[in-house]
N, C-alpha and C positions, 0 to 999 in steps of 0.2 A: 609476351605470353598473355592469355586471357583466359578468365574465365572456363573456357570451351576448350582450351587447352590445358586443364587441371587448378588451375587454381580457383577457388572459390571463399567465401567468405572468410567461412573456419578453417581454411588453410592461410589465410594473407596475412593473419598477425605474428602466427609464428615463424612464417618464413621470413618476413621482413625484419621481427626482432631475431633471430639465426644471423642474416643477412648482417644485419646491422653491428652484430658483436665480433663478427668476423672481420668486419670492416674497421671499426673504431674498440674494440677490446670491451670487455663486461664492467669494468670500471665507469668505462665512459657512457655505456650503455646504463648503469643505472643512473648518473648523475643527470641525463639527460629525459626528455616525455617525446611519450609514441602519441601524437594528434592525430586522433581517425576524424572526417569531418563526416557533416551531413551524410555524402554521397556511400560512405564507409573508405574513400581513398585516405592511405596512407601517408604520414611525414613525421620525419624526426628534426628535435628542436635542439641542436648540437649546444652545452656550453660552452664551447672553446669557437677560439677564429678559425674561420676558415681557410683549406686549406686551398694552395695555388688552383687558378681556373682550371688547369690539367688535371691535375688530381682529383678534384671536385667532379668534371666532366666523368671519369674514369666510376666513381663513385656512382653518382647517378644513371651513366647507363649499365650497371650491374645489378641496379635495384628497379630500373625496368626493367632489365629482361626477366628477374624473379619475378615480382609483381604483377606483369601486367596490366591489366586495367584497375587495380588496387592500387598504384603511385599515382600521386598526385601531378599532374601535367602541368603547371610552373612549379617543381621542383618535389624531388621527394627529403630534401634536408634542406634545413634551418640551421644558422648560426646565431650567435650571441653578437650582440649590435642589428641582427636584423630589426624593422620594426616590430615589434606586440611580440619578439623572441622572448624578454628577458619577462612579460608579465603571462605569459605559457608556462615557465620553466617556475614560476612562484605561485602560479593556480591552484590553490587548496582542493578541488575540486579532482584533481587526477588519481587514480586510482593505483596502489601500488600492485605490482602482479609478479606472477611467477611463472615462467616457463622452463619447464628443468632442472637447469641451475639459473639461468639467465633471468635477473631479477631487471626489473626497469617500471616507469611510471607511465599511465596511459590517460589521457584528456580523452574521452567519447562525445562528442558533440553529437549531441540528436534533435532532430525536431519533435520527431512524434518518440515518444515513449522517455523523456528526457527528466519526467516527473520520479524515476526511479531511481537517477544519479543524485538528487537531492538529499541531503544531509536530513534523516529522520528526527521527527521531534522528541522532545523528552518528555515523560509522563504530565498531563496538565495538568496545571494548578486550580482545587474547583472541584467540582461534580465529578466521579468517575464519569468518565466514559467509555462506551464500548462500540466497536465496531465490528456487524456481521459482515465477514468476507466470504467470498468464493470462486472457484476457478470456471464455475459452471453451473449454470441456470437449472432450477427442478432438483435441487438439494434440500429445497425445505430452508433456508437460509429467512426469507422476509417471513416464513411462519413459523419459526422461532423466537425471530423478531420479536414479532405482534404476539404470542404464549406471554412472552419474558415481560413486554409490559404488563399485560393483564396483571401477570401473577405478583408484579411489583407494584401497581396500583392498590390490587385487594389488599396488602400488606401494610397500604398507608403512606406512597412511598408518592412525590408529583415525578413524572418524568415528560424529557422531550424527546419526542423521534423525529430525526432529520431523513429523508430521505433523498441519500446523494445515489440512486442508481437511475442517474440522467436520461440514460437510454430506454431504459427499461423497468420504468418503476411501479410499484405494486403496495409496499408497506403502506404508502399514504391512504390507496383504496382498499385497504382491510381496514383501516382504523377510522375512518372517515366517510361515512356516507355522506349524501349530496348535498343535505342540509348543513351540513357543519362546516364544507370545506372551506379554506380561505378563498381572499381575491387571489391570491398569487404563488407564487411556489419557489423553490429555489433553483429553479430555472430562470424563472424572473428575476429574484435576487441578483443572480451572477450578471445577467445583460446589464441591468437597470443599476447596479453600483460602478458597472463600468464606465458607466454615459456619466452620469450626472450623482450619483453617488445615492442612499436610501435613506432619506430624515427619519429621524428617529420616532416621530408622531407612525410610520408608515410602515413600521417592523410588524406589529401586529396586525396589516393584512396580508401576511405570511405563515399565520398561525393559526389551524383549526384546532377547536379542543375534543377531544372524542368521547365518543357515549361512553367508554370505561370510567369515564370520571363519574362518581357516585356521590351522593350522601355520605359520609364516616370512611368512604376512602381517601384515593389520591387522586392526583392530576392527572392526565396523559394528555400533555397536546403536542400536536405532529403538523410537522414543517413538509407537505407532501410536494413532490415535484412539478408536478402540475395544477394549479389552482384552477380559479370559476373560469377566469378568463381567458385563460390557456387552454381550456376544454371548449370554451365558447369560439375559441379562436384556431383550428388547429391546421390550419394552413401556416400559420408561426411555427409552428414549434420545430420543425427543421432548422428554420432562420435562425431562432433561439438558442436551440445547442449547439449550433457552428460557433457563435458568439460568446455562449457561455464557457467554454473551454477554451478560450487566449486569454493572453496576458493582458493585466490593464496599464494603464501609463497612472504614474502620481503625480500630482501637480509639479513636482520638479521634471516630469518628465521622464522620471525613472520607470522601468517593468519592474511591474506585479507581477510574482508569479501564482500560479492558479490555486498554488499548496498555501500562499499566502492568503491569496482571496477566499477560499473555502474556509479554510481556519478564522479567520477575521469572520467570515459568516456566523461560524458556529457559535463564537464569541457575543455579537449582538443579540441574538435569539436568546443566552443563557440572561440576559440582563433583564430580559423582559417578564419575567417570573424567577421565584425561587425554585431550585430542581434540587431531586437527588441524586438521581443517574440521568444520564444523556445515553441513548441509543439509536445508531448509526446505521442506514442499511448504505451495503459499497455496490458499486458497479462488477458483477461478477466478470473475471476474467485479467489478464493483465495487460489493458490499453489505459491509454494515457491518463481516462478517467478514474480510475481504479487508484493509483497511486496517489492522490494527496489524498484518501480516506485513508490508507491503508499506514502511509510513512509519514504526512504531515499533520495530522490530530492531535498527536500527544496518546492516544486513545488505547486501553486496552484491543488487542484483533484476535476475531475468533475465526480461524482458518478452516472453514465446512467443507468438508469432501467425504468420496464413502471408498468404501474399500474396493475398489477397481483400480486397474492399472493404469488407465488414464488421469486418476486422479495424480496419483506417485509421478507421471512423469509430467503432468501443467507444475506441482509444485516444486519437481527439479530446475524449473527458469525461473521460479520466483527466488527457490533459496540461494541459487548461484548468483543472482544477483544481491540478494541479503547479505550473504559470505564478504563481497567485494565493499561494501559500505561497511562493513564489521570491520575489514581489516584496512580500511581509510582512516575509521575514528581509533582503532589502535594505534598506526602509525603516527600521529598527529596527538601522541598522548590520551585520549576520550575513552571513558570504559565502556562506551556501547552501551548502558544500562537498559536500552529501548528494547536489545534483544528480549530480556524480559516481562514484554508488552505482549506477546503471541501465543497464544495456545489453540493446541489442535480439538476439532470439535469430528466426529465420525456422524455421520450422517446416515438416514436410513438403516439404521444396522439391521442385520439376521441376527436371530438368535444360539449363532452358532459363534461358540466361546473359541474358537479354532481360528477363527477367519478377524477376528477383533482381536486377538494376541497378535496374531499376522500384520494385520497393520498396525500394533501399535509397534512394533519391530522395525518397520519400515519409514515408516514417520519420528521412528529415534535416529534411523542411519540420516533419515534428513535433515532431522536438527543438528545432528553431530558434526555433522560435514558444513553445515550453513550458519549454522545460529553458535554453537556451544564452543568452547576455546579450546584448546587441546590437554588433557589430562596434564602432560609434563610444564606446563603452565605453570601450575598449582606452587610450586614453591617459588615462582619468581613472582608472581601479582596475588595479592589475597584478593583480590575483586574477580578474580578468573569465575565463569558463568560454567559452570561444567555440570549435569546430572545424569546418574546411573539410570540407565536401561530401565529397571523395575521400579522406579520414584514415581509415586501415582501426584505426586504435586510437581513434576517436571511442566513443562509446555508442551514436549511431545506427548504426553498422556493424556490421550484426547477424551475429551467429557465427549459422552454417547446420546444419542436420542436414537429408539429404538423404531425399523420400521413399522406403520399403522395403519390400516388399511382408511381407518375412519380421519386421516386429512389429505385422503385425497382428491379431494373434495370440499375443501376447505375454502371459507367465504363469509368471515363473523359478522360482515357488513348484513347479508341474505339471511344467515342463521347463526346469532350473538349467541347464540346458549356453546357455540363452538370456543367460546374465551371465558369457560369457567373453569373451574378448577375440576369437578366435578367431569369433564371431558378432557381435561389435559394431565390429569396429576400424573395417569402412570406410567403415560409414555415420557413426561416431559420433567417428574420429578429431580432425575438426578443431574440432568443437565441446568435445571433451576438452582440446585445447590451448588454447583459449580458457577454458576452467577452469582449468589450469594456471598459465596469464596474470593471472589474477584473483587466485589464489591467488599467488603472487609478490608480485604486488603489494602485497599484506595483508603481505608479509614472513616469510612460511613458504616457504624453500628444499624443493621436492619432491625424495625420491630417484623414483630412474627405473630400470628392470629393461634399460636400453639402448636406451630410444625416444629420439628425438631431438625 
């Protein structure tokens, strides 16, 4: 059976684990791991011996003819003593799941998007940090950004902005005119520490510092993606981001992963100056690049979307994969504390109090179902993460920035008077305070010039 004959993706796991418990019983079925590889073909990793060549035969063509082009073509089962059986079946990394009744463990091997199966960081040690997310470009996500330092500068505050939206980046060129920019960018960074690694004399030509830095203010300087030379050179820059998104080898020989190499970046940058907050622009969307800003920082994440349906359903594939590393680091004992790194941000809003209850209703059924543990929890874990509906300090209770006609058009590089307070306070006030909020939290007392 193939494909074209009914089976397709989201049909092959559960008919293979059906198949399977029909085959070998639900005991056996969970004690064992469902290995999807690369290709998405199927295999199970039996603990027990296997059974006579007949029987084995009889097994596997039952689970071709279900499968189809979803069984793996040298075999669709594994036993114990095979080779690399017994370290599948001990792979911390598989995910426990649920279909129906039929519980069992699943290895997903990806190449591309495999940054999501990674074990999320825990809050870092250090500067808060915050990272702007998104599922979709034109949400006002990098001029938020660029508002949030301003208004953390004026306040007296140094900050770094890193700009990880590789593809598509922008924060650096609102905070950085031409004179200021560095030699190099963190595109650079990621090629150039894979080769030959980045001496520490050479970290600072990675760092511009921006005209917000004042007299009797704070710092802002911004690590922008693209530097002088990247701009001088932009026949590279394709070359460059192929390169910057793999893995690096360690001198032993080992893989880097890219969650490790971004994070180790962020780390050298904070050495080079004292900060108070660190602010992150992410690669909007959920590719490959997206996921070590989002799970590997340690970083508070401010999840930008506006009240449309296509918002609700890009972040139904993030949360559903959230849910499945939630219920890995339970299983394995871990309280998931990271879950409480996330909060919802609504974007562009109308001023229609209708349509902003609306989604913040729908953005609770998504945390509830992805992020938040189950009510009847509560008496068995005191660490259980669970909030009501109407908790305005929840995650799901998204800080607002109201739509304004006057940033659409937005360009502080062209017209600086567009990052003062005096142009931003009354769309951007209360989303500021929910920065402020954030930042407390982490345990950095802000001064204040008399805002309340």
């Amino acid at each position: 059976m193939s494909a074209t004959a009914g089976v397709f993706f989201d049909d092959s796991l559960p008919v293979f684990v059906k198949a399977l418990s029909e085959i070998f019983g639900q005991e056996l079925l969970r004690r064992g791991v469902v290995l999807r590889d690369t290709s998405g073909r199927l295999r199970f990793i039996n603990p027990e011996a296997p059974p006579p060549d007949e029987v084995l035969s009889r097994y596997e063509a039952r689970l071709a003819a279900a499968l189809g082009a979803y069984v793996r073509h040298d075999g669709a089962i594994s036993f114990i003593g095979d080779p690399g059986a017994q370290q599948l079946l001990d792979d911390p990394a598989a995910f426990p799941m649920r279909l129906d009744t039929l519980e069992f463990r699943l290895l997903d091997r990806r190449i591309v998007g495999a940054g999501w199966t990674e074990q999320p960081a825990r809050e870092a040690v250090g500067p808060p940090r915050i990272v702007f997310a998104s599922l979709k470009g034109g949400v006002g996500r990098s001029t938020a950004l660029a508002v949030t330092a301003s208004d953390l500068a004026r306040r007296k505050r140094n900050i770094l902005v890193v700009d990880l939206d590789l593809e598509a980046p922008g924060v650096g060129e609102m905070l950085l005119d031409e004179g200021r920019l560095p030699n190099l960018g963190t595109v650079d960074y990621l090629v150039e520490n894979g080769l030959g690694g980045v001496p520490d004399e050479r970290v600072a030509d990675f760092i511009g510092t921006s005209a917000l830095t004042t007299p009797g203010g704070g710092r802002v300087d911004v690590v922008p993606v693209l530097g002088r030379r990247a701009i001088a050179n932009p026949e590279n820059t394709l070359a460059k981001l192929a390169r910057a998104m793999i893995e690096d080898i360690d001198p032993e020989g080992r893989p880097v992963p890219v969650t490790v190499k971004m994070a180790e970046m962020v780390k050298r940058f904070l050495r080079s100056e004292t900060y108070d907050v660190v602010l992150i622009d992410s690669r909007a969307g959920l590719s490959e690049i997206a996921a070590p800003t989002v799970l590997g920082l340690g970083a508070n994440v401010l999840l930008f979307g506006t009240a449309q349906r296509q918002t609700m359903q890009g972040y139904a594939a993030l949360f559903a994969a959230l849910k499945l590393l939630a219920e890995r680091d339970r299983a394995a004992g871990r309280p998931a504390e990271w879950r409480l790194l996330f909060k919802a941000v609504q974007a562009k809003a109308s001023l229609d109090e209708r349509i902003t209850a609306g989604y913040r209703d729908e953005l609770y059924d998504l945390f509830a179902e992805g992020l938040y543990d189950a009510e009847d929890m509560e008496g068995e874990n005191p660490e259980v993460i669970n909030f009501g509906i109407d908790d305005p300090s929840a995650p799901h209770w998204p800080l607002v920035i109201p739509f304004t006609q006057n940033f659409v058009d937005f360009d502080p590089v062209r017209a600086p008077t567009q990052l003062t307070a005096a142009f931003y306070e009354q769309a951007y006030r209360p989303f500021l305070d929910g920065i402020d909020a954030i930042i407390a939290a982490s345990g950095v007392t802000e001064e204040t010039d008399g805002h309340e």
